[in-house]
C-alpha positions, 0 to 999 in steps of 0.5 A: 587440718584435714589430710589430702590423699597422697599416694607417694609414701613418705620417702618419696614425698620427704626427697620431693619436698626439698627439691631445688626448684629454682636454680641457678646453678641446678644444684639438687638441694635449695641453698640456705639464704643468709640475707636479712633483707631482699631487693625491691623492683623500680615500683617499690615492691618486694620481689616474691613477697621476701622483706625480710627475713625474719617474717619470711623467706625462701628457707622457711617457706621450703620448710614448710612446704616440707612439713605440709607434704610430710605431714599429708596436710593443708598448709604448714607454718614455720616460725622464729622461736617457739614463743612466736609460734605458741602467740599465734595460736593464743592469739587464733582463740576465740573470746571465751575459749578454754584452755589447759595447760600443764603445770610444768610449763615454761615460766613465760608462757603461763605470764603470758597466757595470764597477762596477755591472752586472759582477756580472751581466754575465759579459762586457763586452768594448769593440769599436773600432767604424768608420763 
């Protein structure tokens, strides 16, 4: 992702990030949100956008509000396990793409790269990698 110019140094932009913006209480940190589930309005819709929290929530979305500013980057994405995160970049490959993995890598990725995402990875070729 391209980098946007910010000239805060990282101190400052680290502290900045995990500024409480919405508060109640005016505390100086965000609370951690232990809800599962969020309130509807009279239509039907979800507040915010929050369903449910494993898809999205306040948390997550400071995080990765956090990472992006850290980072000097566009957009940050935060997800629920690490197989979550590496299936939605499997599935952001084109047909016929490339991949190389290292050969020591976890069991389950290597099974799904090979019966998942092989019917649109033309290549997916295991590397000995060394330190």
């Amino acid at each position: 992702m391209p980098k946007k110019n910010n000239p805060l140094k990282f101190e400052t932009r680290a502290l900045k990030s995990t500024q409480n913006i919405k508060s109640e209480v005016h505390a100086v940190s965000p609370p951690i949100y232990l809800s599962s589930t969020f309130e509807r309005n009279k239509e039907g819709q979800y507040r915010e956008g929050y369903k449910y929290s494993r898809n999205d929530n306040p948390n997550r979305r400071a995080l990765e509000k956090s990472i992006t500013s850290l980072e000097n980057g566009t957009a940050g994405f935060a997800f629920g396990s690490g197989m979550a995160a590496i299936s939605a970049v499997f599935q952001s490959l084109k047909m016929g793409d490339h991949v190389i993995l290292p050969d020591d890598i976890y069991f389950n990725i290597n099974l799904l790269m090979k019966e998942v995402f092989s019917r649109w990875v033309s290549t997916i070729a295991l590397s000995i990698c060394q330190t």
